[in-house]
C-alpha positions as CSV (number, residue, x, y, z in Angstrom):
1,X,19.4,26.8,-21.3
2,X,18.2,23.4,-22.6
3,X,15.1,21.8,-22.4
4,X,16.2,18.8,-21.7
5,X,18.8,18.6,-19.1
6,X,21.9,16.3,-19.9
7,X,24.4,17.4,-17.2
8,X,25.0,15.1,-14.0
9,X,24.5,17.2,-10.7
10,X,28.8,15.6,-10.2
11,X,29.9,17.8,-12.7
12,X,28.7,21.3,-11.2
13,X,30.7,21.0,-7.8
14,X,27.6,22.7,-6.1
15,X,24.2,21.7,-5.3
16,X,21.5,22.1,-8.4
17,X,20.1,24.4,-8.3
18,X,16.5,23.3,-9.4
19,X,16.6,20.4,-6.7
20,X,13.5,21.2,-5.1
21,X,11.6,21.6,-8.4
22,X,13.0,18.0,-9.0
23,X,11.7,16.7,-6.2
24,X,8.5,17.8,-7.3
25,X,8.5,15.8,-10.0
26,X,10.0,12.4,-8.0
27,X,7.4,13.2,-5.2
28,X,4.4,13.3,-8.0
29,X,5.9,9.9,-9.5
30,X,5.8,8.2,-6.0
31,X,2.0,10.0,-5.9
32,X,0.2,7.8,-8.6
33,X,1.8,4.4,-7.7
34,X,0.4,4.4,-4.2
35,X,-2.4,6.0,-5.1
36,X,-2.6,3.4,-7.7
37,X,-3.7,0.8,-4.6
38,X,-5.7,3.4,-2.5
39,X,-7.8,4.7,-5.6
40,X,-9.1,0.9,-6.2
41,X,-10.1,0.6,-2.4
42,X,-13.1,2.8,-3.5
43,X,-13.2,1.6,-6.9
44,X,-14.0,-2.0,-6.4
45,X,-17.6,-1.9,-5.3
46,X,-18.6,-0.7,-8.6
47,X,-15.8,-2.6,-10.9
48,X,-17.0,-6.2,-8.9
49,X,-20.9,-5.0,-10.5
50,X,-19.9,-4.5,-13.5
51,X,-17.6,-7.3,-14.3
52,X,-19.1,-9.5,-11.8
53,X,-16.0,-10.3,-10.1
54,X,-16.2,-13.5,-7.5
55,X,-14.1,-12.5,-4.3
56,X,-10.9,-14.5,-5.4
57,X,-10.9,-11.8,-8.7
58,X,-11.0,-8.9,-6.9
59,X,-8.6,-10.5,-4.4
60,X,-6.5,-10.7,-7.6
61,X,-6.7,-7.3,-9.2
62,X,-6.0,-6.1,-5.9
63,X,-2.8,-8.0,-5.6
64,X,-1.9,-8.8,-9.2
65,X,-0.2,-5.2,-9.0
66,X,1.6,-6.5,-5.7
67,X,3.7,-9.6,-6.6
68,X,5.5,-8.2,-9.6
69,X,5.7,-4.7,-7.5
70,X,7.9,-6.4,-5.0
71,X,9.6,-9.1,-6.8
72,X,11.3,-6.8,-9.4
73,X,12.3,-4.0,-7.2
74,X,15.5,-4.5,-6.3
75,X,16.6,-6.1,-9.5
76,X,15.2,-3.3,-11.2
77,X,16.7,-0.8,-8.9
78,X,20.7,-2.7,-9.9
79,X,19.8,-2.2,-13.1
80,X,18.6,1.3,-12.7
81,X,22.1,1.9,-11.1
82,X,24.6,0.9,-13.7
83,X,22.4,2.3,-16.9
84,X,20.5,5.5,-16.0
85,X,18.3,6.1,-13.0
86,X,16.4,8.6,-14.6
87,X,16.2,6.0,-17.6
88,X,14.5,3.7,-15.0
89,X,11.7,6.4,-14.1
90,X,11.4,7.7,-17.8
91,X,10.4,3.9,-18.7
92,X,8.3,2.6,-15.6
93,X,6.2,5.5,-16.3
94,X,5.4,4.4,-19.6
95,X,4.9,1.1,-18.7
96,X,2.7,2.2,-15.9
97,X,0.7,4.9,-18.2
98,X,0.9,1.9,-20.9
99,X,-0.9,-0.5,-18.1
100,X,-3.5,2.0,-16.9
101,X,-5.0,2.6,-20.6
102,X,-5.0,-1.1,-20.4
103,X,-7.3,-1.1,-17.7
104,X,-9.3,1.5,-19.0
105,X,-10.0,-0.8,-22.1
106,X,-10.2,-4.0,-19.8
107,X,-13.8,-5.4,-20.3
108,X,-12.7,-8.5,-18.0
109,X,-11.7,-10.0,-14.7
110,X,-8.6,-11.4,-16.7
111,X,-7.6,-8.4,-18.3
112,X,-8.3,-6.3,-15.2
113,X,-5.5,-8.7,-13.4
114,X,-3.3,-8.4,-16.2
115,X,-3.0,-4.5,-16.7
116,X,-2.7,-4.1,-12.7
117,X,0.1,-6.7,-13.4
118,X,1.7,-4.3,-16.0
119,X,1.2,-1.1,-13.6
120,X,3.6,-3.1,-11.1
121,X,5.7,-4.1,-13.4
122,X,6.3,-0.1,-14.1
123,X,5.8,0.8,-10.4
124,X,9.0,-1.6,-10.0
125,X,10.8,0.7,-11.9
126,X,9.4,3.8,-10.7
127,X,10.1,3.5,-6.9
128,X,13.5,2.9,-6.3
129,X,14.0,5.2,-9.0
130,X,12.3,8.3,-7.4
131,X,14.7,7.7,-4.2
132,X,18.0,7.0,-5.3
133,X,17.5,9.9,-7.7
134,X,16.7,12.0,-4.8
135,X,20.0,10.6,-3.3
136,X,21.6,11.5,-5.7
137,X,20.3,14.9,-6.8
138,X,20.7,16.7,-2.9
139,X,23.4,17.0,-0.8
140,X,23.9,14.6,2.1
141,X,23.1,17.8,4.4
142,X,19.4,18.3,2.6
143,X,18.7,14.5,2.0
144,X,16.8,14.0,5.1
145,X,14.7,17.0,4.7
146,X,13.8,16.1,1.4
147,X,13.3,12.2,2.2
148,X,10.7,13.9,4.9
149,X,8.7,15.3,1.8
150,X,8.9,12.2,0.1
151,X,7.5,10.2,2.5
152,X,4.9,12.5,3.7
153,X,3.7,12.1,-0.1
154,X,3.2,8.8,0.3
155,X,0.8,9.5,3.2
156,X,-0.6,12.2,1.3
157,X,-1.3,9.3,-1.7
158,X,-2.8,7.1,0.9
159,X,-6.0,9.5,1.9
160,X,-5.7,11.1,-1.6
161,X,-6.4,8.0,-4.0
162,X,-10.3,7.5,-2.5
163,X,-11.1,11.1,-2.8
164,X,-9.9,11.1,-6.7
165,X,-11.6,8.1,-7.1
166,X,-14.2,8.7,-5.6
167,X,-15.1,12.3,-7.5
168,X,-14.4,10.3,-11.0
169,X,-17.0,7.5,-9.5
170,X,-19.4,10.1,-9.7
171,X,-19.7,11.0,-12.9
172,X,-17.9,8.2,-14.6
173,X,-17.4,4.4,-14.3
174,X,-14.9,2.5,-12.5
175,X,-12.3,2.4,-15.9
176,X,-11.6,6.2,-15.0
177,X,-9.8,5.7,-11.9
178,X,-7.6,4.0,-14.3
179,X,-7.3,6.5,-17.3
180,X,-6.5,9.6,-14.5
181,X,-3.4,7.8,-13.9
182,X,-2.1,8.6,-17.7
183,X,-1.6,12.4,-17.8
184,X,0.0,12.9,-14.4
185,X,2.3,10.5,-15.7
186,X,3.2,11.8,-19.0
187,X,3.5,15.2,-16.5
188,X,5.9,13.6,-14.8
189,X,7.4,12.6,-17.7
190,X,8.2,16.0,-19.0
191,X,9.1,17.4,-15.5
192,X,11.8,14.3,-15.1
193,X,13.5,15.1,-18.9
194,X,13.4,19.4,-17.9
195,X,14.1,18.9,-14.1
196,X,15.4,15.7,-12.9
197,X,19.1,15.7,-13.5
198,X,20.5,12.3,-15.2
199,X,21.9,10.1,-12.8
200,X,23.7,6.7,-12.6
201,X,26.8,5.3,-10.6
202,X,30.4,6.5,-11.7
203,X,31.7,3.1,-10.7
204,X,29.4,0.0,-10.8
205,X,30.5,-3.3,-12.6
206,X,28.3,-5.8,-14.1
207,X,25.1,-6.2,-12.4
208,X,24.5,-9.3,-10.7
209,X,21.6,-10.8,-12.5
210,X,21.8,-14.3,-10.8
211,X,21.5,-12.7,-7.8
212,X,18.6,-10.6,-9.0
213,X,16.4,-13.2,-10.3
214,X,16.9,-15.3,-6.9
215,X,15.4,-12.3,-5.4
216,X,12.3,-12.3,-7.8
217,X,12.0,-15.6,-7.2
218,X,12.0,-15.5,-3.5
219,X,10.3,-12.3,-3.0
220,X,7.7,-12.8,-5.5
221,X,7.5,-16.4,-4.2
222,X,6.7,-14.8,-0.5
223,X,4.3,-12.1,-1.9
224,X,2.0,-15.1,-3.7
225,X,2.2,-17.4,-0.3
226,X,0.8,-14.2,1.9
227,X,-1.6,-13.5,-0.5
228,X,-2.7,-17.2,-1.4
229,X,-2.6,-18.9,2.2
230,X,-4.7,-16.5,4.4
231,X,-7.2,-15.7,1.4
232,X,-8.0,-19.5,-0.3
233,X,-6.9,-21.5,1.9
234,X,-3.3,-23.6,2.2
235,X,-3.5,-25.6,-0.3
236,X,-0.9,-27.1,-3.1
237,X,-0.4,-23.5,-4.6
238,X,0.3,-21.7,-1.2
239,X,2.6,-24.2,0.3
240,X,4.4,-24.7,-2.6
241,X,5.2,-20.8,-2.9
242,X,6.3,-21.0,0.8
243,X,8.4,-23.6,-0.1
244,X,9.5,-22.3,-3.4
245,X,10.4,-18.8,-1.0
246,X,12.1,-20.5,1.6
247,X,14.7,-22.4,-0.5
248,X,14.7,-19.2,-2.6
249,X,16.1,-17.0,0.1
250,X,18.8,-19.3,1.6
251,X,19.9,-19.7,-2.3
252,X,19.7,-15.8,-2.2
253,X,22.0,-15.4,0.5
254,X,24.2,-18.0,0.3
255,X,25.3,-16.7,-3.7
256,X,25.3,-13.0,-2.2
257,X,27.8,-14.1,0.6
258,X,30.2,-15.7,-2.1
259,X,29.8,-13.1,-5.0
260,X,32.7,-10.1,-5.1
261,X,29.8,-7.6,-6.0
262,X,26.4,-9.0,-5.0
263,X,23.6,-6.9,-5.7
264,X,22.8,-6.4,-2.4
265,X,25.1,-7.3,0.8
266,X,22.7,-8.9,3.0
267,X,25.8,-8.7,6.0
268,X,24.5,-5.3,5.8
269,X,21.5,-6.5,7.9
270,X,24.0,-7.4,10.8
271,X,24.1,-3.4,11.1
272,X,21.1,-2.6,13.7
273,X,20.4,0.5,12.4
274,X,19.8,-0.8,9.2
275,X,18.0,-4.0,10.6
276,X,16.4,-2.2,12.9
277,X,14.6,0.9,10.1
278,X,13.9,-1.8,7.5
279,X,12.0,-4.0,10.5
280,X,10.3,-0.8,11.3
281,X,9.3,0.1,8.1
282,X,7.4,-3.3,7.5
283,X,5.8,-3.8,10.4
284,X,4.6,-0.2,9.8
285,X,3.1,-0.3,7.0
286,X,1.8,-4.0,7.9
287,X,-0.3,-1.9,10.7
288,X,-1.1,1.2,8.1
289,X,-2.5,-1.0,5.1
290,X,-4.1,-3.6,7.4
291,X,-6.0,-0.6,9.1
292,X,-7.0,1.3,5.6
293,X,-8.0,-2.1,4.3
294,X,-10.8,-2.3,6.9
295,X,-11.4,1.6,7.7
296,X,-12.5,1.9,3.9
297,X,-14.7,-0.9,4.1
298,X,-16.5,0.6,7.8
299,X,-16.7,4.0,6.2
300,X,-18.8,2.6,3.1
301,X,-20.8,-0.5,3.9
302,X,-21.8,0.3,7.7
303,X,-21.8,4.0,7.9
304,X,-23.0,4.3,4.4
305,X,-20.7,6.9,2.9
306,X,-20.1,6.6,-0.8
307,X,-16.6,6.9,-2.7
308,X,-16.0,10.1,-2.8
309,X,-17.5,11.3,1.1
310,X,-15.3,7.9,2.2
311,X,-12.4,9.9,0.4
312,X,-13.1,12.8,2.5
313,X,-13.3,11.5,5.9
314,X,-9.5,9.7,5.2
315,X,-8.3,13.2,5.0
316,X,-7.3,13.6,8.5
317,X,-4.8,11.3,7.7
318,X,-3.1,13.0,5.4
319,X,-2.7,16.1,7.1
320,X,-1.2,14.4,10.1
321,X,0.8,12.8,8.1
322,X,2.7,16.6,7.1
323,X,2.5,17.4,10.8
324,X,4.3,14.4,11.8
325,X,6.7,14.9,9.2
326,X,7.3,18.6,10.4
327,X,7.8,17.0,13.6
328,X,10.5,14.8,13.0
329,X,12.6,17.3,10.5
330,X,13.2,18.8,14.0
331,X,13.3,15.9,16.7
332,X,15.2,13.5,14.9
333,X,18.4,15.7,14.5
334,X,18.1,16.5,18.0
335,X,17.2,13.3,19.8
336,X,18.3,10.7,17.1
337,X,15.6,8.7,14.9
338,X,15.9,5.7,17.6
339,X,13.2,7.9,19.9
340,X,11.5,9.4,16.8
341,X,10.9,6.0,15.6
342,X,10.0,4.4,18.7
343,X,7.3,7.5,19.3
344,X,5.7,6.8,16.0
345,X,5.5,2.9,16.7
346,X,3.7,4.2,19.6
347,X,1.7,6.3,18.2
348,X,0.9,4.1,15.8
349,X,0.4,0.9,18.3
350,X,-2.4,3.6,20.2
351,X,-4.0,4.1,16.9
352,X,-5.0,0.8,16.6
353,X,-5.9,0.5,20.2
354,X,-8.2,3.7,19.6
355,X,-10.3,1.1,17.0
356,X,-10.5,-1.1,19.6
357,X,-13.6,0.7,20.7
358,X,-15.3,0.5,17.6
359,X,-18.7,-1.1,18.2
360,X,-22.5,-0.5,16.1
361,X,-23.0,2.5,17.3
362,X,-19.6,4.1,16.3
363,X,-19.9,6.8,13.7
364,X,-17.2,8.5,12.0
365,X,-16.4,11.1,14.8
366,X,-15.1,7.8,16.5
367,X,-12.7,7.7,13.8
368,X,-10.8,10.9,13.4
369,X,-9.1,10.5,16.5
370,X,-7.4,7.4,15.3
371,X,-6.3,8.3,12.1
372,X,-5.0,11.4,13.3
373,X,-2.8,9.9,15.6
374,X,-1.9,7.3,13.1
375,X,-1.0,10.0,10.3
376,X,1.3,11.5,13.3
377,X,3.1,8.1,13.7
378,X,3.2,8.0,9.6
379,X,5.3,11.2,9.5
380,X,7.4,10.8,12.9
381,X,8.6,6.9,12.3
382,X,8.8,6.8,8.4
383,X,11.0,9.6,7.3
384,X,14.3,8.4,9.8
385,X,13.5,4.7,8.5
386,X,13.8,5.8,5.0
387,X,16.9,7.9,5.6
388,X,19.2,5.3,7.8
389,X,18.2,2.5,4.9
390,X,19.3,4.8,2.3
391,X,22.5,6.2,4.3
392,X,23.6,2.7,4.3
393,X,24.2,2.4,0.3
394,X,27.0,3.8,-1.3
395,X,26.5,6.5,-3.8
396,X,27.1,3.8,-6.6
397,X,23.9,1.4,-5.2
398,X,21.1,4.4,-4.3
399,X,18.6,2.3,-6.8
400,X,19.5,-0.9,-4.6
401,X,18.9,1.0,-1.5
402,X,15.7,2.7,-2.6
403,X,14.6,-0.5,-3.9
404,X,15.2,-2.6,-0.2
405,X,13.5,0.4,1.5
406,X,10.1,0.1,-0.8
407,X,10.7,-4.1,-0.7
408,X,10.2,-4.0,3.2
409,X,7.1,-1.2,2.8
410,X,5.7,-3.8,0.1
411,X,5.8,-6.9,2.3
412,X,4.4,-5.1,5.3
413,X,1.6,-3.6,3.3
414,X,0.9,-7.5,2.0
415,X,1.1,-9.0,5.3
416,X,-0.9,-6.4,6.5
417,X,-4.0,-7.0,4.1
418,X,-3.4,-11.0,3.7
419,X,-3.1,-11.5,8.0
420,X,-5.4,-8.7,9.3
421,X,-7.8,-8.7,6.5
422,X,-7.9,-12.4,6.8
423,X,-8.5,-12.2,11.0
424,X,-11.2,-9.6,9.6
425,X,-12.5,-11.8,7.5
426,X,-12.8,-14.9,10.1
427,X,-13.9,-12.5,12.7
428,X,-16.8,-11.2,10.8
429,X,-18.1,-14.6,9.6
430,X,-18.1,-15.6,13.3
431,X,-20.1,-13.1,15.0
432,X,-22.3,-12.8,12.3
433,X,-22.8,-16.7,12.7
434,X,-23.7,-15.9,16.1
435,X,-26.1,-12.9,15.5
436,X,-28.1,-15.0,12.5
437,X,-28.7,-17.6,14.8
438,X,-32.0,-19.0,15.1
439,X,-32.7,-16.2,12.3
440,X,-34.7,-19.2,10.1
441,X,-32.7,-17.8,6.7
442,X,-31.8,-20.0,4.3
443,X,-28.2,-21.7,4.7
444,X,-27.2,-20.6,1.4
445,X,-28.3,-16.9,2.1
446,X,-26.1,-17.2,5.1
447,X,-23.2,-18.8,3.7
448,X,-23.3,-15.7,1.1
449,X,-23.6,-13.2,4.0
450,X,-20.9,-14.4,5.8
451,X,-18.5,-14.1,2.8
452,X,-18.1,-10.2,3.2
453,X,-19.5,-7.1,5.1
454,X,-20.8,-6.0,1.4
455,X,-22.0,-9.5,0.4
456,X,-23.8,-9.1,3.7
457,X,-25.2,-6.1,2.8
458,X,-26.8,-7.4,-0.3
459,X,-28.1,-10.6,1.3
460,X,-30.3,-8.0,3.2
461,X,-30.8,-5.6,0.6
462,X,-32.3,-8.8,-1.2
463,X,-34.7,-10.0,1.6
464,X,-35.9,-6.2,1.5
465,X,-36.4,-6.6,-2.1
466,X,-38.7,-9.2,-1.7
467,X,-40.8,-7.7,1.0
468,X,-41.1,-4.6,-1.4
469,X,-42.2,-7.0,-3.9
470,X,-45.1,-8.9,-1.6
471,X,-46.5,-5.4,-0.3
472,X,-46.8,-4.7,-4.1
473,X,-48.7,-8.0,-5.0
474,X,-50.4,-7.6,-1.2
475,X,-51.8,-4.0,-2.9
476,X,-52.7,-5.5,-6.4
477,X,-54.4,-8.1,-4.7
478,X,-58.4,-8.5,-4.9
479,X,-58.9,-10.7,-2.3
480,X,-58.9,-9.1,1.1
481,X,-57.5,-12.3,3.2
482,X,-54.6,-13.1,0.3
483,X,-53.9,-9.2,0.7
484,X,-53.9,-9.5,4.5
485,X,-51.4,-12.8,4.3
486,X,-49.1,-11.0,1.8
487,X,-48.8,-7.9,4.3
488,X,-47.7,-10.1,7.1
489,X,-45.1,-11.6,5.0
490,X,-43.8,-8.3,3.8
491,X,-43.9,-7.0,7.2
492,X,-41.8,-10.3,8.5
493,X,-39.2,-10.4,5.7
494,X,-38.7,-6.3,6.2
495,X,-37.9,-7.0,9.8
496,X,-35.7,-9.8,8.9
497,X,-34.1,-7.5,6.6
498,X,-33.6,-4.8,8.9
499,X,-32.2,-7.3,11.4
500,X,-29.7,-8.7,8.9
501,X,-28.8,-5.5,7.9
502,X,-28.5,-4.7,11.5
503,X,-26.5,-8.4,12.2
504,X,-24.1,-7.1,9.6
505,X,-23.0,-3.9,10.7
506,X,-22.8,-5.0,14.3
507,X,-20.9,-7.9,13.3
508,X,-18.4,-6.0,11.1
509,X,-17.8,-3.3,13.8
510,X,-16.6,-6.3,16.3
511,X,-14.7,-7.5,14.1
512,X,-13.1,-4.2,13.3
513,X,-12.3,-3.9,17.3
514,X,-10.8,-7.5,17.2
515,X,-8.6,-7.0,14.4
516,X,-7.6,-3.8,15.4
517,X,-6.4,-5.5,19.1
518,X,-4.4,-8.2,17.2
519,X,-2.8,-5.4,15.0
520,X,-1.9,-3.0,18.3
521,X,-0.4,-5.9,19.8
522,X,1.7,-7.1,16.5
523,X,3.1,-3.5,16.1
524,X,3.4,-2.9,19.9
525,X,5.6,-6.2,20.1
526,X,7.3,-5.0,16.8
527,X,8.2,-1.6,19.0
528,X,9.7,-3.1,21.2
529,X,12.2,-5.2,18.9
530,X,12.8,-1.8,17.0
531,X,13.7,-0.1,20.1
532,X,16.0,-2.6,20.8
533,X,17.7,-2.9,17.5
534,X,18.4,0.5,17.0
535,X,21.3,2.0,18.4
536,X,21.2,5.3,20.9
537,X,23.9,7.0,19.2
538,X,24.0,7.6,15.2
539,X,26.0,5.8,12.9
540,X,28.9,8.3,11.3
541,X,27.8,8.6,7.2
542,X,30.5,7.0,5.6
543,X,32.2,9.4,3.2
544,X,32.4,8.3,-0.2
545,X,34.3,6.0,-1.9
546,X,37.5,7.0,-4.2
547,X,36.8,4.7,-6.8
548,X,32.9,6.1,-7.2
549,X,34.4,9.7,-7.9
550,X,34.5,8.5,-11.3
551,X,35.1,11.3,-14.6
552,X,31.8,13.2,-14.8
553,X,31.2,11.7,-18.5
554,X,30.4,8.3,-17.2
555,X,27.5,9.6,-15.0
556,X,25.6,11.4,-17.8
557,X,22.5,9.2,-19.1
């Protein structure tokens, strides 16, 4: 047997045999690049100290992984298609690896934002790649079953990234969240080249580059605008994007309606099913990221949990996540994915009401009920998504198909952060406003406070500082009514400290609840489009094309 395997699944005529070992390996690739973003939810408290990062740089290392992420995918994916799909994995997980030692060495806000760029760049190649090889790898009668695993590893990567982070945090420094990211992918590495059969399309012509770059341009384009807009304001840079996106797409779709072989057919989208699972998948994962973006934040500043114990508590979520999943490997085939999605978006929809509750006295048991439903609507919705957008693509475009599935998750994620962390955002400086009124603090300190729950924080922390500071001087003091006058300032700026500290948390929590109604109503108007868009009855899987049945030398890369 050799090491390295070199023989296409076509030319076997029977189902490899090593599949589910190779999904291992895909499933462990997809691991690290969402993890990639979760991890750094944790990590950014201690990487903003460090490098002293002003909130638009950690808004940017955030998403400097996000715009070329989304951009590149589906060109990347075409590309993946006609040369080698396992070629594709092989190099985005160098370039990932490549980007993460990067950041290890990063001593900067610049270079932070430029090695998360790089990491994008690979995680571009990586995700598409991980599905279409799946595709291709099982038979159409397992594809569903192992799309369920797939996705329920992406859940998994969602609660899993804080608690690795969050055990390196405590030992190490921020750069190690980076540096764990390098031997799980050279793992990967080995396990693609022993177990992942090589795969590319038996009949694909030349790849439709014009095409391809009007989709960075447009996608990449959108990704900056939701990112810019909500976060600094709409200024020059955000409305030209949106403009730049607008003209972008109808320059996208009017060259993919006129070209013989465009790299994606967007009168695919006419199809319900398909309109109706991508839809699903982005207002998803608009709800899902939105909701982690703030949860995090609850579970560190206001309830005081550090990286690795906010790690922890997410776990709920992830284990919901494999009982949904379980769930809907059984329902769907029964009652079609149109119900199994539509329960999810429920689910999902009640999660967010749940967090509608939160107020300052909420503590985390007021949590687990909410993420536990929400890691049940994860696995019941996700999985049937993933499978009727990939069912759509012939054998020869599984890259393209994997690459629109992870597009739609990537601008639901972004919209998530950029509109409900934004509302967050708003909402917080408002009642905080309100609390601090009257409160006789400088503006400035205000202003600071009021720029984030953790800026808040450490307005108060500093007050509290200073009335440590005057009980000292009040103790070294050798006149008794000097002494006496430093006491009662201590004692004034402790209260005020305890009552900002107090102001923030409350503040925060409300804003959690308001944010959390807007998002329940978003995904629970997004339901109801889905439910409509789908069709009751399933779509026959169209059999595959003669001309893709192509000799099985051309497929081995």
């Amino acid at each position: 047997m050799r090491l390295v395997l070199t023989e296409p699944v076509d030319t076997t005529g029977r189902p490899y045999p090593r599949r589910w070992w190779a999904l291992l390996v895909l499933c462990l690739s997809l691991l690290i690049i969402v993890m990639a973003n979760t991890a750094l939810t944790v990590a950014a408290p201690a990487m903003t100290k460090d490098l002293g990062l002003t909130s638009a740089d950690l808004q940017w290392v955030i998403d400097g992984y996000t715009v070329p992420y989304a951009a590149l995918m589906l060109l990347l994916g075409a590309i993946g298609d006609k040369h080698s799909r396992r070629g594709a994995l092989l190099l985005g997980l160098a370039v990932f690896a490549g980007g993460a030692v990067f950041g290890y060495l990063a001593g900067s806000a610049t270079a932070v934002i430029a090695a998360r760029a790089v990491m994008g760049v690979g995680a571009a190649l990586i995700m598409p790649a991980t599905l279409s090889l799946l595709a291709a790898t099982f038979p159409r009668a397992e594809r569903a079953r192992a799309i369920t695993l797939w996705t329920a590893t992406a859940g998994l990567a969602i609660a899993a990234g804080p608690v690795v982070a969050g055990a390196l945090l405590r030992g190490h420094g921020w750069s190690s969240t980076f540096l764990i990211n390098v031997p799980v992918a050279a793992v990967a590495a080995v396990g693609a080249l022993v177990l992942v059969p090589p795969s590319k399309a038996g009949h694909h012509d030349r790849v439709d580059y014009v095409g391809g770059l009007l989709s960075v341009l447009w996608t990449g384009s959108l990704v900056y605008m939701i990112i810019e807009g909500p976060h600094f304001g709409w200024g020059v840079k955000a409305v030209t994007a949106a403009v730049t996106a607008g003209l972008g797409l109808v320059a996208f779709a009017a060259w993919e309606l006129r070209h013989p072989r465009p790299i994606l057919d967007v009168r695919r989208f006419a199809d319900r099913r398909f309109a109706g699972a991508n839809l699903a998948v982005a207002l998803f994962f608009l709800a899902v990221f939105g909701a982690f973006y703030y949860l995090t934040q609850h579970l560190q500043f206001v309830l005081g949990y550090d990286a690795l114990q906010t790690g922890v508590r997410m776990l709920p979520l992830a284990g919901a996540v494999f009982v949904g999943s379980a769930l809907t490997g059984r329902l769907t085939p029964r009652v079609g994915m149109k119900w199994t999605v539509t329960a999810g978006m429920v689910g999902g929809t009640t999660a967010l009401a749940l967090l509608t509750r939160v107020d300052a006295g909420s503590g985390y048991g007021d949590f687990v009920a909410p993420l536990v439903v929400l890691g049940l609507a994860i696995g019941l919705a996700l999985s049937p998504c993933t499978d009727a957008i990939m069912g759509s693509f012939p054998e020869s475009e599984l890259g393209v198909g994997g690459a629109v599935n992870d597009t739609s998750l990537e601008l639901g994620g972004s919209l998530g952060i950029a509109i409900l962390g934004s509302l967050l955002a708003t909402s917080y400086g408002d009642h905080l406003a309100e609390a601090t009124a009257g409160s006789g603090l400088p503006a400035g300190a205000l202003d600071a406070a009021r720029d984030s729950v953790g800026a808040g924080y450490a307005v108060a922390q500093g007050i509290g500082g200073k009335a440590h500071q005057l009980a000292a001087q009040a103790a070294r003091a050798g006149d008794p009514q000097q002494a006496a006058q430093l006491h009662r300032q201590a004692a004034e700026l402790g209260t005020g400290a305890q009552r900002m500290a107090d102001a923030v948390g409350s503040s925060f929590s409300s804003a959690v609840a308001h944010t959390s109604l807007v998002g329940a109503v978003v995904l629970g108007v997004g339901t109801v489009l889905v439910a409509f868009l789908l069709p009751r009855r399933e779509a026959a899987v169209p059999e595959t094309r003669e001309e893709e049945r192509e000799p099985a030398e051309t497929a081995a890369r």
